[in-house]
N, C-alpha and C positions, 0 to 999 in steps of 0.2 A: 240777462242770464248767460248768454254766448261770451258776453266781455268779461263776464266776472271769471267764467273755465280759463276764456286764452290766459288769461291774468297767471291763474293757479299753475297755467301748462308753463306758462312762460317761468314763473318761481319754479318751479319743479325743475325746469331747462337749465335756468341761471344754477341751480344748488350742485345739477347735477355736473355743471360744467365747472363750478368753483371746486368740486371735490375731484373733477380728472383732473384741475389745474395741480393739485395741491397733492394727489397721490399717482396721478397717472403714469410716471416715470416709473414708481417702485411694482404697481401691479404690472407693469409691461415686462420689465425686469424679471416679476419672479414666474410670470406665466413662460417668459423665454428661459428660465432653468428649469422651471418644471417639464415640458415639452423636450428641451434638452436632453434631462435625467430619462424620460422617458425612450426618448430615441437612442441615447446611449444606451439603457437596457439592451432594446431592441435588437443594433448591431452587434451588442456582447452574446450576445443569447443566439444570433444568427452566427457568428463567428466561430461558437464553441460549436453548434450543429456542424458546421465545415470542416471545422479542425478531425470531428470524430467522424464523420464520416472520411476523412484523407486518411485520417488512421486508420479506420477500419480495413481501407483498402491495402496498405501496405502491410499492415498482419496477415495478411491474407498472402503477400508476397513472401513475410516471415514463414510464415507456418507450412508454406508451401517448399522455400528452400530446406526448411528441417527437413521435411517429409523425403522429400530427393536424396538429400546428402549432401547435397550443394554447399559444400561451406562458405566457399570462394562469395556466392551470391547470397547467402544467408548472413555474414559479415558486412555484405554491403548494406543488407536493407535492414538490418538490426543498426546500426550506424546512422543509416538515413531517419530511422524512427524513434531513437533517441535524440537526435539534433533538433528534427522538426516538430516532435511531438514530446516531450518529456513528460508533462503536464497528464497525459490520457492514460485512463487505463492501460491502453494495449501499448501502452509502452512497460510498462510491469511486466503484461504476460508474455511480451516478445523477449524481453530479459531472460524470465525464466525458462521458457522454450530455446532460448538459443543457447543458454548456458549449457541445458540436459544435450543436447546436441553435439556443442564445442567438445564438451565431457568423451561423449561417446565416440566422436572423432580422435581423441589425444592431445586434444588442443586447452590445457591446463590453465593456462594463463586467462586467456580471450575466456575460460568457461569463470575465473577468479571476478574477472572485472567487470564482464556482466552481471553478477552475481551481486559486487560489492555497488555498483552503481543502482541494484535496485533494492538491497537492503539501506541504501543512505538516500534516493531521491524516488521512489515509486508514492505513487500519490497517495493509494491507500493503505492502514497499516500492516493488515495482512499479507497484503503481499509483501510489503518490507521486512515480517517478522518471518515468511517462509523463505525467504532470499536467504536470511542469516542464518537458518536453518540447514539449508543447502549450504550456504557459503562453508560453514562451519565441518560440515561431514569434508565435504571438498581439501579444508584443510588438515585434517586430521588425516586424512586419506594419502595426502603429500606429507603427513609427518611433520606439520607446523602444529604442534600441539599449542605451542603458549598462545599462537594466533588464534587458535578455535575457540580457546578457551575465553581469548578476547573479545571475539566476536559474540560470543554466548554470555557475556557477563551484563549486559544490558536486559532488562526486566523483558518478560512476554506476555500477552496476553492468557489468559488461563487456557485456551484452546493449544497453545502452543509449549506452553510453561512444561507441559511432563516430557514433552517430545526431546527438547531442549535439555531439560536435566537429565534421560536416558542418553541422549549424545556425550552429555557431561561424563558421567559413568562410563563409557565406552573409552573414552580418554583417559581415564584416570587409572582404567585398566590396563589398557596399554602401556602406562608408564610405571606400574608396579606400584601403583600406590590404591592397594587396595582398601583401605579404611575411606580415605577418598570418594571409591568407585561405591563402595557398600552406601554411603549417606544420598550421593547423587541419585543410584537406582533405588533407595527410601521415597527419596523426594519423589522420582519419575513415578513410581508405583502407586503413591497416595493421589497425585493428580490425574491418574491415569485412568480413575475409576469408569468415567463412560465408555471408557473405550478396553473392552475382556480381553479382545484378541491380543491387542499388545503389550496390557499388560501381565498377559502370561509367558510371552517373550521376556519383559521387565523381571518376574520371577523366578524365570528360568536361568537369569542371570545371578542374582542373589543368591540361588540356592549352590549356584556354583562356587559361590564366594562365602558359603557355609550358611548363609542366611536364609529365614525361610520367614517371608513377610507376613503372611498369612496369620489371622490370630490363633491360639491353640483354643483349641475345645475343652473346656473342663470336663474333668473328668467325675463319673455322677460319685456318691456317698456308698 
């Protein structure tokens, strides 16, 4: 009985050794990319925690030289955190913080291309679509009307869409093209419906331009 198992153990042995012979190279192979893929995760996933926490800490430099007034050292560490970090959030919100900044120093240019650098490369779309938002008043504000108008002719999110077309209107005011300004502030009015407050601002503007958005009330029999 004992000789007939070794027998069995030993065919079992031999099958098992004829089948590493025959695939042992390809399981060893895909266990070493599996374990690979898996370690690669690992390092990506430990990587991006480094990254964001490095950024965390130099917004924290950002936000600190806005707060001062520091330009001199707000320039440097908006610089630093765009080169090393483009990719993270707080590279978007150090854009926008240091453009409102640059802005309020008189620094037009430096407040342009932070602006335009986070409407074309911020990671997420919101912030890209408020960049262009800012970017846009920024340049209407210097009297680049065709450029605003450039910047705004790219689609928005519905969050952003009436904001955008009330700027539209604002331009078009400006340049005496009031048929223009009247369709823009239509647009901005109808999309602006969540939001009362400003689109009574929006109203206030049509009605100036003889329009009155609002439906009429019939009147009874």
């Amino acid at each position: 009985m004992a000789t007939q198992l070794n027998l069995e153990e030993q065919e079992q042995i031999d099958e098992l050794k004829h089948f590493w012979k025959k695939y042992g190279n390809v399981i060893t192979w895909l266990l070493i990319a599996v374990m690979g893929s898996y370690a690669a995760w690992n390092g990506y996933q430990y990587w991006q925690r480094q990254q964001s926490s490095k950024a965390s800490a130099l917004f924290d430099e950002v936000e600190k030289s806005a707060q001062s007034g520091d330009v001199a050292k707000l320039e440097r560490a908006w610089n630093d955190m765009k080169d090393r970090f483009p990719g993270t959030a707080f590279a978007a919100q150090s854009a926008l913080l240091a453009a409102k900044s640059f802005q309020m120093s008189d620094k037009s240019e430096a407040a342009t291309a932070a602006l335009e650098w986070a409407s074309e490369k911020a990671s997420d779309p919101g912030s890209a679509q408020l960049a262009r938002l800012r970017l846009a008043n920024l340049q209407s504000q210097n009297k680049s009307y065709d450029q605003a108008l450039k910047t705004l002719s790219k689609p928005f999110d519905p969050a952003f869409a009436g904001l955008a077309a009330d700027i539209q209107g604002d331009i078009h005011a400006v340049q005496n093209k009031p048929q223009d300004a009247i369709k823009a502030y239509s647009d901005a009015w109808r999309q602006l419906e969540d939001n009362p407050e400003y689109r009574r601002l929006v109203t206030a503007k049509l009605n100036a331009l003889g329009v009155n958005p609002e439906p009429q009330k019939g009147t009874s029999p």
